[in-house]
mmCIF file of the C-alpha atoms, coordinates in Angstrom:
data_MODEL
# 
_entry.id   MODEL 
# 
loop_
_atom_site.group_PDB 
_atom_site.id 
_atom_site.type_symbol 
_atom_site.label_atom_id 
_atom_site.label_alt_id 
_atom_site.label_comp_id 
_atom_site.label_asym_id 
_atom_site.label_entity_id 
_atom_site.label_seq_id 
_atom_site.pdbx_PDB_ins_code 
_atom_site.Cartn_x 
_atom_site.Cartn_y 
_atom_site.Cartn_z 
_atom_site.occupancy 
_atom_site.B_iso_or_equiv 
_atom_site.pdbx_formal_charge 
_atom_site.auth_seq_id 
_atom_site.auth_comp_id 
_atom_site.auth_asym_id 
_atom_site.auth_atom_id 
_atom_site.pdbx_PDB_model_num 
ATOM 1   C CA . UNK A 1 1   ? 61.182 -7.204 -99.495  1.00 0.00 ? 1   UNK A CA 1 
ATOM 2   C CA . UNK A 1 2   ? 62.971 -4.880 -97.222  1.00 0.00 ? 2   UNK A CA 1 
ATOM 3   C CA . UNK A 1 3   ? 64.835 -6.331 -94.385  1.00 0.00 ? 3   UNK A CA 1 
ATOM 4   C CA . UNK A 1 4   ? 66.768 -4.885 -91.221  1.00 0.00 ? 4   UNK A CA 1 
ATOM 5   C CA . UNK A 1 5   ? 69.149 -7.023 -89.428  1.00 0.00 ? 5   UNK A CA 1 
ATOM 6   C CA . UNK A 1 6   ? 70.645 -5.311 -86.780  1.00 0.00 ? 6   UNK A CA 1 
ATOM 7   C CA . UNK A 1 7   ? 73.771 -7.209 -84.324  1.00 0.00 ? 7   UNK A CA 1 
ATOM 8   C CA . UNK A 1 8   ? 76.249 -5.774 -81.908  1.00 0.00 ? 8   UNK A CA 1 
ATOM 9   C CA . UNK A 1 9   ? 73.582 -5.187 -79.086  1.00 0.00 ? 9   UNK A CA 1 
ATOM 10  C CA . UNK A 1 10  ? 74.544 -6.495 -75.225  1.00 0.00 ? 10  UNK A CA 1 
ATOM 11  C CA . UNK A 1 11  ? 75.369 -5.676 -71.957  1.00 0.00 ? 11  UNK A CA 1 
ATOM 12  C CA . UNK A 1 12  ? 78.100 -3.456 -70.644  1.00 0.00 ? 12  UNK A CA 1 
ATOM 13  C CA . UNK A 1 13  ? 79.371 -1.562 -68.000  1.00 0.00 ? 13  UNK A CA 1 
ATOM 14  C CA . UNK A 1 14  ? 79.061 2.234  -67.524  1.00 0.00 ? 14  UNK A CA 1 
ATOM 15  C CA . UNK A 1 15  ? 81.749 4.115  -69.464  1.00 0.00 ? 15  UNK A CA 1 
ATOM 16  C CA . UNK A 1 16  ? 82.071 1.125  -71.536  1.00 0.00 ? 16  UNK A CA 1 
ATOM 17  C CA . UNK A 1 17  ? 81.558 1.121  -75.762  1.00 0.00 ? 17  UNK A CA 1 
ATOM 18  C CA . UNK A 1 18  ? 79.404 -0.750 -78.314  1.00 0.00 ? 18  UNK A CA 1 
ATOM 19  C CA . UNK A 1 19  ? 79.021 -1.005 -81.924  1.00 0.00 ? 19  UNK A CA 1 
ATOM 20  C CA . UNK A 1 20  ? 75.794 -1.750 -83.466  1.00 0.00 ? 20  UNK A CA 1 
ATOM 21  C CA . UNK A 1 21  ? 75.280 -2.881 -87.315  1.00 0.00 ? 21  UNK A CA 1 
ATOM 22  C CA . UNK A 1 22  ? 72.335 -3.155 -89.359  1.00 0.00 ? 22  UNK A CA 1 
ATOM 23  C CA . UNK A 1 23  ? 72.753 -4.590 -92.528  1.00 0.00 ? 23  UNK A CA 1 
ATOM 24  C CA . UNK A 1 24  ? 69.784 -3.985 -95.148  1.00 0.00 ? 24  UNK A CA 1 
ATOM 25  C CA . UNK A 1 25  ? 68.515 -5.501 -98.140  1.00 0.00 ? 25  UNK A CA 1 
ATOM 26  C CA . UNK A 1 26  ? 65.756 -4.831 -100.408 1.00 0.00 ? 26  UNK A CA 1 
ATOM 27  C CA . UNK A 1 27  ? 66.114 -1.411 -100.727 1.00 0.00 ? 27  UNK A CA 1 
ATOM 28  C CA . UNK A 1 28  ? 68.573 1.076  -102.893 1.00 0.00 ? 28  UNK A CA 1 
ATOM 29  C CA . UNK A 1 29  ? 70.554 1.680  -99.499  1.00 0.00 ? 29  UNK A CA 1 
ATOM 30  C CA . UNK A 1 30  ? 73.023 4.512  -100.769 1.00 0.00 ? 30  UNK A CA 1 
ATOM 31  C CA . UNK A 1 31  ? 69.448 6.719  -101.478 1.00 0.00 ? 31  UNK A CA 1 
ATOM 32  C CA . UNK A 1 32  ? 67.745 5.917  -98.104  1.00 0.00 ? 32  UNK A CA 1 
ATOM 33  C CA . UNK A 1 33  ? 68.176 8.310  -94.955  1.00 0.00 ? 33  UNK A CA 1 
ATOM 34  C CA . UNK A 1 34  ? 68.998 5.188  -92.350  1.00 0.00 ? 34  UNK A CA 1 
ATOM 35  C CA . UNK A 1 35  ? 68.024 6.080  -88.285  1.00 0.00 ? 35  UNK A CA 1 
ATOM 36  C CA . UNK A 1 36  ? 69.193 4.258  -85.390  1.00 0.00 ? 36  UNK A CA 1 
ATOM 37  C CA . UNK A 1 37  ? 65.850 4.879  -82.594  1.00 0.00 ? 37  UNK A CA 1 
ATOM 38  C CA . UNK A 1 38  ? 65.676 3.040  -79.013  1.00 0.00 ? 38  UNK A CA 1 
ATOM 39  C CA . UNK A 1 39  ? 62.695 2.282  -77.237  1.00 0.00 ? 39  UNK A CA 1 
ATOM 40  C CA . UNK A 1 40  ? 63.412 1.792  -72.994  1.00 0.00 ? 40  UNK A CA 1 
ATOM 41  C CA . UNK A 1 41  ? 60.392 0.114  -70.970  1.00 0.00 ? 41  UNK A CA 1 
ATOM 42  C CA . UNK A 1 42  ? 57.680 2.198  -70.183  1.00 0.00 ? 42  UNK A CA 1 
ATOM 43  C CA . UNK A 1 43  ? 59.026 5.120  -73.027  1.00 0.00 ? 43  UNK A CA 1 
ATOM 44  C CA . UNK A 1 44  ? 58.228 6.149  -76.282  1.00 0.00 ? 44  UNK A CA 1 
ATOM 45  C CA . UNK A 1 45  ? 60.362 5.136  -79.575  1.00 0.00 ? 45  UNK A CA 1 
ATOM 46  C CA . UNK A 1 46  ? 63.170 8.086  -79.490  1.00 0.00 ? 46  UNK A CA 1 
ATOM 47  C CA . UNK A 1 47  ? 65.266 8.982  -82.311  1.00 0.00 ? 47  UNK A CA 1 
ATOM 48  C CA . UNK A 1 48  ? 68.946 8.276  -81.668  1.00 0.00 ? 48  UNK A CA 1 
ATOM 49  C CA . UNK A 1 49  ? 70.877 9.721  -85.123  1.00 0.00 ? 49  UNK A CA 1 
ATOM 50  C CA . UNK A 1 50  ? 70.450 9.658  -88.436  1.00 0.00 ? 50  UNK A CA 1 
ATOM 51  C CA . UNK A 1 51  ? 72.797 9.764  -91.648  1.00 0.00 ? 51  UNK A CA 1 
ATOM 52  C CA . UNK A 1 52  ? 71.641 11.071 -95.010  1.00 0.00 ? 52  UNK A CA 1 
ATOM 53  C CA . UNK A 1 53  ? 72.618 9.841  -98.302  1.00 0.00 ? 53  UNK A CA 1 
ATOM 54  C CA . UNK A 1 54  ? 74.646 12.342 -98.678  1.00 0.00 ? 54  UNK A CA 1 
ATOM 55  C CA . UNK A 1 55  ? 76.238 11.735 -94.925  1.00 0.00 ? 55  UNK A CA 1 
ATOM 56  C CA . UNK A 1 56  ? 74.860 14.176 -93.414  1.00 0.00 ? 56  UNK A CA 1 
ATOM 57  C CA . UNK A 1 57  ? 74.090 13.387 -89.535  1.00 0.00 ? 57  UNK A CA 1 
ATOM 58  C CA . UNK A 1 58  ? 72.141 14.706 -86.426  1.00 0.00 ? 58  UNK A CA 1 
ATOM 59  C CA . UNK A 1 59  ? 71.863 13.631 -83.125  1.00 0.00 ? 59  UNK A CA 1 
ATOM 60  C CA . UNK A 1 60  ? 69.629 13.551 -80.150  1.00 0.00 ? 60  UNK A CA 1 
ATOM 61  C CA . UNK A 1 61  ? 70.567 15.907 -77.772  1.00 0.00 ? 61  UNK A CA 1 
ATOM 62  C CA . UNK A 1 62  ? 71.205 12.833 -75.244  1.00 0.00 ? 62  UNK A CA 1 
ATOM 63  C CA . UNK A 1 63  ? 73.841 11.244 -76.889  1.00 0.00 ? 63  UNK A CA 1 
ATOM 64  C CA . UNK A 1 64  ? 75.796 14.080 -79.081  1.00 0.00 ? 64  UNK A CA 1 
ATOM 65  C CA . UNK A 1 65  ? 80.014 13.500 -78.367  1.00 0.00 ? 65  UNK A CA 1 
ATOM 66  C CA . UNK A 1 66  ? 79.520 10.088 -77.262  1.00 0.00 ? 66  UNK A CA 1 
ATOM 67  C CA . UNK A 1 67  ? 77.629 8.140  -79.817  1.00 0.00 ? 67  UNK A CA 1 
ATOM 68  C CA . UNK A 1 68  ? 79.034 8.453  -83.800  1.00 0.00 ? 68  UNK A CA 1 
ATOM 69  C CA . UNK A 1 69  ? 76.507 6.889  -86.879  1.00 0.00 ? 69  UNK A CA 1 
ATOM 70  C CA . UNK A 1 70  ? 77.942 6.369  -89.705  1.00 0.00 ? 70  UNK A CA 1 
ATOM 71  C CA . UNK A 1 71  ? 77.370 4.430  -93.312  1.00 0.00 ? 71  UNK A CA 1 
ATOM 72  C CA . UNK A 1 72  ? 78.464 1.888  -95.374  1.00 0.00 ? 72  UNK A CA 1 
ATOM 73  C CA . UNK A 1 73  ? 77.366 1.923  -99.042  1.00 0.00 ? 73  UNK A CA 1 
ATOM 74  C CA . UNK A 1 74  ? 79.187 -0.680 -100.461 1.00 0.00 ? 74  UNK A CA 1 
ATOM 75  C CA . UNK A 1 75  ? 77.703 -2.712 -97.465  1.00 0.00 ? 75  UNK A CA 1 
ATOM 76  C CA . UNK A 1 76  ? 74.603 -1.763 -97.347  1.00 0.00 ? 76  UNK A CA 1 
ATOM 77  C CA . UNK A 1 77  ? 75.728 -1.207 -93.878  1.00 0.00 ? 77  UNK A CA 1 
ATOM 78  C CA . UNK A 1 78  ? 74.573 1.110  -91.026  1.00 0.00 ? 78  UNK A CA 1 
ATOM 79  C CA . UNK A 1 79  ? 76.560 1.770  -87.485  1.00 0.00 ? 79  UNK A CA 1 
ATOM 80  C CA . UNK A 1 80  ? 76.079 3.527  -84.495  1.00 0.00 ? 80  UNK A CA 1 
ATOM 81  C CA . UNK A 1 81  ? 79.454 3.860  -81.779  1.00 0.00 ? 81  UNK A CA 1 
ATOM 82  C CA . UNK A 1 82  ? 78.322 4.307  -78.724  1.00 0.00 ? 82  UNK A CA 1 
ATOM 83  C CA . UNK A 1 83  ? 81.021 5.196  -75.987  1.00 0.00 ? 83  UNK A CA 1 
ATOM 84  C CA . UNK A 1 84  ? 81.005 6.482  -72.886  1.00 0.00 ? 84  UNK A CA 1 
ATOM 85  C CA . UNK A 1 85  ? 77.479 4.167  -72.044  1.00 0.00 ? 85  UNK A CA 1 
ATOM 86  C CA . UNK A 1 86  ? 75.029 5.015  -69.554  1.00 0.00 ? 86  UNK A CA 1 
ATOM 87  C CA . UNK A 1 87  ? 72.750 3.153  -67.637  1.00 0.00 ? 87  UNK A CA 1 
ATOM 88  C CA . UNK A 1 88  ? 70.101 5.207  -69.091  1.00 0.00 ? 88  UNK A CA 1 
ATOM 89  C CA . UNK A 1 89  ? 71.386 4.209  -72.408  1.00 0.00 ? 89  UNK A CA 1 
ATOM 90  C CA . UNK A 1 90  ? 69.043 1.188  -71.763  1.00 0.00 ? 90  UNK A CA 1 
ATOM 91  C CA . UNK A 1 91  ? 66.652 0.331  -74.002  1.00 0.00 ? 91  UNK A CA 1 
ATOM 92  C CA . UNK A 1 92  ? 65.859 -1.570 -77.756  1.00 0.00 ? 92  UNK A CA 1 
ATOM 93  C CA . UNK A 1 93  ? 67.661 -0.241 -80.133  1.00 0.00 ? 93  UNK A CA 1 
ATOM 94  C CA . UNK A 1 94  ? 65.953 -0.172 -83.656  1.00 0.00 ? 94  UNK A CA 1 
ATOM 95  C CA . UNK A 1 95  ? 67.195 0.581  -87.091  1.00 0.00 ? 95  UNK A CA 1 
ATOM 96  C CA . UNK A 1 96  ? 65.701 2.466  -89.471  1.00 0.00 ? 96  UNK A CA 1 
ATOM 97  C CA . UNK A 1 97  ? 65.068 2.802  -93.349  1.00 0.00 ? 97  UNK A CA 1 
ATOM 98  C CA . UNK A 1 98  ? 63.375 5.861  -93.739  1.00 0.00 ? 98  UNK A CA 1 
ATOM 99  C CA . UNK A 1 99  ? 62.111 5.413  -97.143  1.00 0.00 ? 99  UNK A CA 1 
ATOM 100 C CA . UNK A 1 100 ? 59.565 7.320  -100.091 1.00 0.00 ? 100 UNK A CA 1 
ATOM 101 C CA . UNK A 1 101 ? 56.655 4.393  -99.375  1.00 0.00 ? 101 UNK A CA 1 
ATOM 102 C CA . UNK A 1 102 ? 57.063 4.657  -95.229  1.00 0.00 ? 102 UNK A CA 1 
ATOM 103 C CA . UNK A 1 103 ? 59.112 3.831  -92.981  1.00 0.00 ? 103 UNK A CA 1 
ATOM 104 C CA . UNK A 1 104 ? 60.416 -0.158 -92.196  1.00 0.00 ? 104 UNK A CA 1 
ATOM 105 C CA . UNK A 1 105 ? 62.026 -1.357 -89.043  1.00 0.00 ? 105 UNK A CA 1 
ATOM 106 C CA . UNK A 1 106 ? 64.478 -3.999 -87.997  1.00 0.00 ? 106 UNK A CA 1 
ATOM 107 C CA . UNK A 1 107 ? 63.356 -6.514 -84.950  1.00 0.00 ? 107 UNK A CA 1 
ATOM 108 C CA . UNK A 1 108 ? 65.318 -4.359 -82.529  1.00 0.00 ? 108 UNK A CA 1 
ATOM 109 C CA . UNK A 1 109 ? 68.402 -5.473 -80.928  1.00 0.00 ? 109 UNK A CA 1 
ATOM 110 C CA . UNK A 1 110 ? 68.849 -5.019 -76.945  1.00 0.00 ? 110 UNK A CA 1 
ATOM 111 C CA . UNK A 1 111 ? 71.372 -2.531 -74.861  1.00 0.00 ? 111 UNK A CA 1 
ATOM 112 C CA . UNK A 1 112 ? 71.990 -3.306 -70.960  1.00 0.00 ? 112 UNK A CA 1 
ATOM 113 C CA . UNK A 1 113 ? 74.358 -0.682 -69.148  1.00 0.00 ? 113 UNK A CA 1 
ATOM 114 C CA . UNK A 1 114 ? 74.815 -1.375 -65.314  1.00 0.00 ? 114 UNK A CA 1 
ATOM 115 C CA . UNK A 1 115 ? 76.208 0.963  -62.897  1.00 0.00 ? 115 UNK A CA 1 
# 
């Protein structure tokens, strides 16, 4: 079955950096379009980035020139850099496999930023 496991998540100050992982199984990884989403209390689910299979990438406007996704085939490997960290950076952050038959999540992994 297909499974998510993301790491890398914790708390930091403002201005600091993070990397985030999520390694997959289950699923022919260098086809899939992979998604890193974050969820903050009291928000909706908000995509973060994305990567294609061919590498392609976008953004949300929120965290363009700060945050970098990128892939790992032979890994089966997803990453999102996040630098320059902002409080309101806060939230559960969620990979995603954005496959033919729907799309699957990992369990979520938490980011703190204080001020």
């Amino acid at each position: 079955q297909v499974q998510l496991v993301e790491s890398g998540g914790g708390l930091v100050q403002a201005g600091g950096s993070l990397r985030l992982s999520c390694a997959a199984s289950g699923i022919i990884f260098r086809l899939v379009t992979m998604g890193w989403y974050r969820q903050a209390p009291g928000k909706q689910r908000e995509l973060v980035a994305q990567v294609t299979r061919s590498g392609s990438t976008n953004y949300a406007d929120s965290v363009k020139d700060r945050f970098t996704i990128s892939r790992d085939n032979a890994k089966n490997t997803v990453y999102l850099q996040m630098n320059s960290l902002k409080p309101e950076d806060t939230a559960v952050y969620y990979c995603n496999a954005n496959l033919l038959s729907g799309g699957y999540w990992g369990q979520g992994t938490q980011v703190t930023v204080s001020s």
